[in-house]
C-alpha beads as a LAMMPS data file, in Angstrom:
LAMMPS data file: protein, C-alpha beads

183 atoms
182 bonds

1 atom types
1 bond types

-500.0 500.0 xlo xhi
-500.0 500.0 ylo yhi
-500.0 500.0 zlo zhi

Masses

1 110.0

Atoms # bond

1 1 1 8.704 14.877 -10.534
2 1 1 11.464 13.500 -8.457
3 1 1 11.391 11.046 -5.339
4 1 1 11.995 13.577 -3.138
5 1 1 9.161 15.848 -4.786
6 1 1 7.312 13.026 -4.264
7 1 1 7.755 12.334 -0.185
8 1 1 7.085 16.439 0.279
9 1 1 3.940 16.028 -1.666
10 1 1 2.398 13.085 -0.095
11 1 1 3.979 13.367 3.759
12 1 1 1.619 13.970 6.560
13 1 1 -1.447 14.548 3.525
14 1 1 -4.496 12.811 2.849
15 1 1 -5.234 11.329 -0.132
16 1 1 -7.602 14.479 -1.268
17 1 1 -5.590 16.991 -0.183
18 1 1 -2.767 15.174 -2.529
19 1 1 -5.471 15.129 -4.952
20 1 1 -6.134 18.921 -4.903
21 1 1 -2.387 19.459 -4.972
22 1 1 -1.890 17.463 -8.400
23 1 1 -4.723 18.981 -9.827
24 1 1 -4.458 20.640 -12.863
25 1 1 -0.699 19.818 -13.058
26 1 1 0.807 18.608 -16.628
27 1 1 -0.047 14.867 -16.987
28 1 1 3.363 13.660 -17.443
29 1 1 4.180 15.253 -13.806
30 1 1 0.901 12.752 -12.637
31 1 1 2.532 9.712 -14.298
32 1 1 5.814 10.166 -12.882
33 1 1 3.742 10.475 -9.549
34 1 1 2.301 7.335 -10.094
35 1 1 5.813 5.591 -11.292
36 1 1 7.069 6.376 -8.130
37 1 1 4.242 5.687 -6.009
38 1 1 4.435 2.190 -7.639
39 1 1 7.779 1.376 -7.028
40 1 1 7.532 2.057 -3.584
41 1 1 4.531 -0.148 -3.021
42 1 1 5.636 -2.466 -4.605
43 1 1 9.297 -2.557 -2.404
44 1 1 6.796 -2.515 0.463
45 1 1 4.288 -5.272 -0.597
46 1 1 6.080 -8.330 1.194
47 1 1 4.760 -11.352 3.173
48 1 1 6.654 -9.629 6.413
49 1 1 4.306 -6.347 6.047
50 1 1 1.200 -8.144 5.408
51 1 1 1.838 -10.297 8.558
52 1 1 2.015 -7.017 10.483
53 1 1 -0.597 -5.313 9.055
54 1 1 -2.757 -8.541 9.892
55 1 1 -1.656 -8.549 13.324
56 1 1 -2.594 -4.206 13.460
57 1 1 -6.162 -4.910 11.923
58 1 1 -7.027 -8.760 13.288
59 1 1 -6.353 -10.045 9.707
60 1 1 -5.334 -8.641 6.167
61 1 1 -6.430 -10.045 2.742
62 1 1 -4.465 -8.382 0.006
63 1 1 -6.992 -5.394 -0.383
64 1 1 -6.360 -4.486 3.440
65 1 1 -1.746 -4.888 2.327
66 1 1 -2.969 -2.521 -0.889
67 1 1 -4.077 -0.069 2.038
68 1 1 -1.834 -0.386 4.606
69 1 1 1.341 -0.075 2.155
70 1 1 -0.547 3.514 0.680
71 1 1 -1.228 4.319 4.656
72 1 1 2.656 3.752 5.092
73 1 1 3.696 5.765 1.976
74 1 1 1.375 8.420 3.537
75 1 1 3.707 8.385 6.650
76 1 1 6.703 9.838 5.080
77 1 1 9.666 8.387 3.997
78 1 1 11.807 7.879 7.114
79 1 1 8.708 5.584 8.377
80 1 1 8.516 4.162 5.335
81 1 1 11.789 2.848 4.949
82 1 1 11.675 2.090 8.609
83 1 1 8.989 -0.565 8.106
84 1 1 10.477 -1.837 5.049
85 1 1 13.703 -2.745 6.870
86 1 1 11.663 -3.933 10.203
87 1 1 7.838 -3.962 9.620
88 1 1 7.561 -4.330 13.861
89 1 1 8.483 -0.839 14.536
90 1 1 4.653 -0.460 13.707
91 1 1 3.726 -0.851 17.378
92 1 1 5.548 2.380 17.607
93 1 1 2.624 3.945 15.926
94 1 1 -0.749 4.688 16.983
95 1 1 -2.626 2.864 14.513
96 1 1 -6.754 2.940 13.821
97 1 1 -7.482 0.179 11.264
98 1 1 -10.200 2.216 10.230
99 1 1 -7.614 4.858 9.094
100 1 1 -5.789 2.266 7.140
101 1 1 -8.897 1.862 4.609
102 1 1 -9.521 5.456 3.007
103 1 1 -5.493 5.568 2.353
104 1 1 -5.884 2.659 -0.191
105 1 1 -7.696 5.230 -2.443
106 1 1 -4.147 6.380 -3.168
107 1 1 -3.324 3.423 -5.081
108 1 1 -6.094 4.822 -7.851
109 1 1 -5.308 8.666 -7.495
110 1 1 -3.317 9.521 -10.610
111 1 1 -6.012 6.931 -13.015
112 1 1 -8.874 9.107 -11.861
113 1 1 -6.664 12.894 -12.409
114 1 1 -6.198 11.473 -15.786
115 1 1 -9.058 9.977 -16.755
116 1 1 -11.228 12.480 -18.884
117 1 1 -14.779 12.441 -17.390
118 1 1 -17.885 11.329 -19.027
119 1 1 -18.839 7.624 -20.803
120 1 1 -18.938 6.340 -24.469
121 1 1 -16.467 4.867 -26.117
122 1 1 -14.369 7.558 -26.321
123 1 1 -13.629 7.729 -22.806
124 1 1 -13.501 3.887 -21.825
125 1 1 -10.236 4.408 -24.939
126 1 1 -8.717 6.291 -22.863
127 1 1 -9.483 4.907 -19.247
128 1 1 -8.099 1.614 -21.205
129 1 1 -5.073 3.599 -22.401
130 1 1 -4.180 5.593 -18.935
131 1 1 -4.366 2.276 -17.254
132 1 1 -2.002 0.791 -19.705
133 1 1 0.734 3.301 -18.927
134 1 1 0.069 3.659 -15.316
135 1 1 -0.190 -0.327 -14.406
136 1 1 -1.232 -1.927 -11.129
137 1 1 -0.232 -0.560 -7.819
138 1 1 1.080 -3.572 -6.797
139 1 1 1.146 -7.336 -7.522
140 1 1 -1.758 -9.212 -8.183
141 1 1 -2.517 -11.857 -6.202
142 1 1 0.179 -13.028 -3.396
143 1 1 3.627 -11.110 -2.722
144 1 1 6.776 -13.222 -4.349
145 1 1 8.409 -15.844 -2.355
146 1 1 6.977 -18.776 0.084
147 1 1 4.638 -17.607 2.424
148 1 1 6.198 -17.446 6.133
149 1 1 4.660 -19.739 9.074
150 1 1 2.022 -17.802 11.263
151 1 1 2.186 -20.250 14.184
152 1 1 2.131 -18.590 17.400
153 1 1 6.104 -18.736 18.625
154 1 1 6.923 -17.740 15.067
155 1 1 4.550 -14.348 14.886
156 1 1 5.897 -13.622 19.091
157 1 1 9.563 -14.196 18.072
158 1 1 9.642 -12.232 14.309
159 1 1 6.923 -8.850 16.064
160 1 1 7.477 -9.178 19.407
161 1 1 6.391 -5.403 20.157
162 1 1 3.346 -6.156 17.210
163 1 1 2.502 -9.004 19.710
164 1 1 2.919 -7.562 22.325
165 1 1 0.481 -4.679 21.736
166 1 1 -2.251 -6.008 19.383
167 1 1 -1.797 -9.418 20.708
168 1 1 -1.828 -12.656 18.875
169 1 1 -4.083 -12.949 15.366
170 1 1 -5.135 -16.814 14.441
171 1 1 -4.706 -15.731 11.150
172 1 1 -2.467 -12.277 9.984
173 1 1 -2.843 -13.365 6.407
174 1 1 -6.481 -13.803 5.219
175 1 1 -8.185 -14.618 1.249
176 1 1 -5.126 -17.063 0.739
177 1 1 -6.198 -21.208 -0.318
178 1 1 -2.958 -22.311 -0.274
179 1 1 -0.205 -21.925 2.541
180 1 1 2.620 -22.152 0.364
181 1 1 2.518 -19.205 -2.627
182 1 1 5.300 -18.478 -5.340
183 1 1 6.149 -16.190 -8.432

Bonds

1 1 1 2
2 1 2 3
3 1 3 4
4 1 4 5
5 1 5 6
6 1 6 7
7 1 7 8
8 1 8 9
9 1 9 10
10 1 10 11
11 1 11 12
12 1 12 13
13 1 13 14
14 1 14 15
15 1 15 16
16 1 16 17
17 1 17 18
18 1 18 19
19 1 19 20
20 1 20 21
21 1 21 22
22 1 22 23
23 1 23 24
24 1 24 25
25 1 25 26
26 1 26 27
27 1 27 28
28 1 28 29
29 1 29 30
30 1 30 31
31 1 31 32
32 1 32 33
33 1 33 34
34 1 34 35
35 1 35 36
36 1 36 37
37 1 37 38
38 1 38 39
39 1 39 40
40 1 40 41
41 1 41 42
42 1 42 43
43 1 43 44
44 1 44 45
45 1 45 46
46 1 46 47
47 1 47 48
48 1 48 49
49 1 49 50
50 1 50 51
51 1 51 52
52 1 52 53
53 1 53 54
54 1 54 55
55 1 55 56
56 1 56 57
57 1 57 58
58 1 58 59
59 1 59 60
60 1 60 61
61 1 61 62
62 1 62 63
63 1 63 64
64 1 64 65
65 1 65 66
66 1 66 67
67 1 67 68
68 1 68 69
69 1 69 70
70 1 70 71
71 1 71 72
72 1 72 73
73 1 73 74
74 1 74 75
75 1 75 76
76 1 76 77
77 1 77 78
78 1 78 79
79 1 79 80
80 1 80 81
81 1 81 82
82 1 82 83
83 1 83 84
84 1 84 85
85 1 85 86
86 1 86 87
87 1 87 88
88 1 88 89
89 1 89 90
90 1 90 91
91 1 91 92
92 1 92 93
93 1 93 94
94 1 94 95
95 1 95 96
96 1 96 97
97 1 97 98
98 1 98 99
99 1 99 100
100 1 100 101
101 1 101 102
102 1 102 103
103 1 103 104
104 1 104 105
105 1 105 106
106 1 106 107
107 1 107 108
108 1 108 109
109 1 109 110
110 1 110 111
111 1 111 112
112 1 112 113
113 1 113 114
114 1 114 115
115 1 115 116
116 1 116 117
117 1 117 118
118 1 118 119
119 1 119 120
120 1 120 121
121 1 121 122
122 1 122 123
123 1 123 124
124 1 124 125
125 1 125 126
126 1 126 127
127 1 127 128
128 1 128 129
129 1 129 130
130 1 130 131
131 1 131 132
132 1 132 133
133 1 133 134
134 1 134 135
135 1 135 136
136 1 136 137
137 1 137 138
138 1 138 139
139 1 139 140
140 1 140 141
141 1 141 142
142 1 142 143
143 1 143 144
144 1 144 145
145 1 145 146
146 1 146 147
147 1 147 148
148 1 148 149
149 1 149 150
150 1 150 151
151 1 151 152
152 1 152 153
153 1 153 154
154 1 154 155
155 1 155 156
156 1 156 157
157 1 157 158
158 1 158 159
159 1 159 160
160 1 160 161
161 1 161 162
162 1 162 163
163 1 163 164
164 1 164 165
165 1 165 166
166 1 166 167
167 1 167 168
168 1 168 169
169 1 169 170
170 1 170 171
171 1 171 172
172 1 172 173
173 1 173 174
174 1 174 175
175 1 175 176
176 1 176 177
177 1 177 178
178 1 178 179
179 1 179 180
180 1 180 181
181 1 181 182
182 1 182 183
């Protein structure tokens, strides 16, 4: 499967009907699914998309980035990339948080095609295995780099249309101890 294989398979689609489409398809064409599913959450799991995402859904831990990023890849690619570049061009979207959540199954979609049902040893071997070759959506734990100040001017003057629609969140980035964060 190629990238743009990919963006026609997943554009406009829920996560099931995605599902149903890779169904029964050679594994190797579900891993290369995955690999590129990957990348592009990871490009898209930033401290700049969080903070929007937060301001959408009145605060994001990094479960609620995990499902907004999958909700954007569901978008397309042109909306994709526009985020990436400027995540405020979200206001341009209608946006239900309670949309946001189901897309985050995504992230998990090519484990559970490959994963042979049943229990035992057996199967946990190969759950173990599939995992290993897939790897994590995306990072664990905070995105690279120093976390960005949320103060009120800051969030107005970096998603002015974000502010301007879903108003101002005391805190975009939630589940975080520490306000500074590195890799």
């Amino acid at each position: 499967m190629r990238e743009h294989q990919f963006w026609r398979l997943v554009t406009g689609r829920t996560v099931a009907e995605i599902g149903e489409l890779l169904r029964g398809r050679p594994a190797l064409e579900v891993i290369r699914f995955h690999h590129h599913f990957r990348r592009l959450h990871l490009r898209a799991c930033r401290w700049d998309v969080w903070t929007a995402f937060g301001l959408i859904c009145g605060g994001a831990g990094a479960a609620q980035l995990r499902d907004g990023v999958c909700w954007l890849i569901l978008r397309g690619r042109r909306i994709y990339h526009r985020v990436v570049v400027n995540p405020d061009v979200l206001a341009e979207f209608r946006i239900d948080p309670l949309e946001i959540t189901p897309s985050g199954d995504l992230a998990g979609l090519a484990r559970r095609l490959l994963t042979p049902p049943g229990s035992g040893e057996v199967a946990a071997a190969c759950g173990e295995a599939i995992a290993a070759i897939l790897g994590e959506a995306g990072p664990h734990g905070s995105p690279p780099g120093e976390r960005p100040a949320l103060d009120a001017d800051t969030l107005a003057r970096c998603y002015p249309r974000l502010t301007a629609r879903y108003g101002l969140v005391p805190e975009p980035i939630t589940g975080l101890t520490s306000s500074r964060t590195s890799r």
